[in-house]
Structure formats: structure tokens, C-alpha cells
C-alpha positions, 0 to 999 in steps of 0.5 A, a space after each residue: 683927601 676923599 677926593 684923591 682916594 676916590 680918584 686913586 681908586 678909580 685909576 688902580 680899577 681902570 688900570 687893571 680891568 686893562 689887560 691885553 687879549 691875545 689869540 691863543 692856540 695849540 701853537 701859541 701865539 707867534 707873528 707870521 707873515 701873509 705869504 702862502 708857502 708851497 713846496 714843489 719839485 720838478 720832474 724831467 725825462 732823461 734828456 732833462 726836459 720837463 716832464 707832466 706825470 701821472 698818478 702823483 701821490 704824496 703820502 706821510 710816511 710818519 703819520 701813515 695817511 695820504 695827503 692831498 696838497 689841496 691846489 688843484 690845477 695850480 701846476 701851471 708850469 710844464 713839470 712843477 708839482 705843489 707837493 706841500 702847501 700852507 693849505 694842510 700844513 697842519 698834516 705835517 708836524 713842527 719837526 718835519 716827517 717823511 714824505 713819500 711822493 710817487 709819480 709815474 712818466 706818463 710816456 715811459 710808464 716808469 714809476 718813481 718814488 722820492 722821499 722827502 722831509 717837510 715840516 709845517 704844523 706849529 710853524 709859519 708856513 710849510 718848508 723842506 728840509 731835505 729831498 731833491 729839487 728835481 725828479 730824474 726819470 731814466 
């Protein structure tokens, strides 16, 4: 009888010293995917050709701070900027805030300024909820 209570108490020790460690954040714990998110938008001249601007700037409105998506000569495409990126998604909050993005037509020297909404913070990755695809310049 010793025996099996020796036993019995060796199993009820071992079982609860086994307990699962997780990672914990201000987030909680989640599973996300490897992917790295980014959100762009296009810029085009009045005959809806691509477009590069200058002085782009991209500024939380909510948060009153500037933001830098951190891709420095990732705007491979003729016209496509990286506004938002995995890389500073904790700039912007769970529910999203308002972005301010500002380019200016290198040729026409017109500025333009478009808001956008862009959530991050406690999420997987960075995403738009709203703003246009494409910047029109006139």
C-alpha cells in the first residue's frame, strides 16, 4: 500500500509541475501568420499614368506624430508607395486611426493630401479600412 501511495504521489507531482508556458503581451496571446503585411496606394497624373512624387509624408492624425513606414527603397513600382507596414504597426491602434498622407507631383508641383483609416497595434498585421486605392493628381 506504501508503494502505490508513493507512486500516486510521485504521479499527482509530476502532473502538476507540468503546466504550459506561453509567451504573454500586452496583446495577449494570438497565432498570426509569417506574412509581412504593408499597405500602398498609387499615385497617377491626369491621363492616369504612374506617377513618383515627392515629399511624401505620412502623419497620424489620431496620435499627432509622424510616421515613418520603415521600407526605404521598397517602392519598386512606378507610382506604388508603402504607406503602412508590419514594421511600425504598433504606430497605429487595434481599431485603426487617421492617417494623413501627403505627396507632391514632382512635374505639376501640386500637393495632395488623403486620409486614410489604418489599423495595426493588437492585430496580426497592419490593414486599411478605408482610403482610396489610387491618388488622382489633376
Amino acid at each position: 500500500m506504501n508503494k502505490n501511495l508513493i507512486l500516486l504521489f510521485i504521479a499527482a507531482v509530476l502532473l502538476v509541475s507540468c503546466k504550459k508556458t506561453q509567451q504573454k503581451s500586452a496583446c495577449g496571446t494570438q497565432a498570426c501568420t509569417d506574412n509581412f503585411a504593408t499597405v500602398g496606394v498609387i499615385y497617377i497624373d491626369n491621363t492616369g499614368k504612374r506617377i513618383s512624387v515627392g515629399s511624401l509624408t505620412v502623419f497620424n492624425v489620431t496620435s499627432n506624430k509622424e510616421l515613418y513606414p520603415g521600407l526605404a527603397n521598397a517602392n519598386t513600382i512606378q507610382g506604388y508607395y508603402v504607406i503602412a507596414s508590419d514594421q511600425n504597426k504598433m504606430d497605429y491602434s487595434t481599431d485603426g486611426d487617421i492617417i494623413k498622407v501627403t505627396a507632391t507631383d514632382t512635374t505639376t508641383h501640386q500637393i495632395k493630401a488623403v486620409n486614410f483609416k489604418i489599423s495595426g497595434g493588437c492585430n496580426c498585421h497592419v490593414a486599411k479600412i478605408s482610403g482610396p486605392d489610387t491618388i488622382k493628381f489633376d
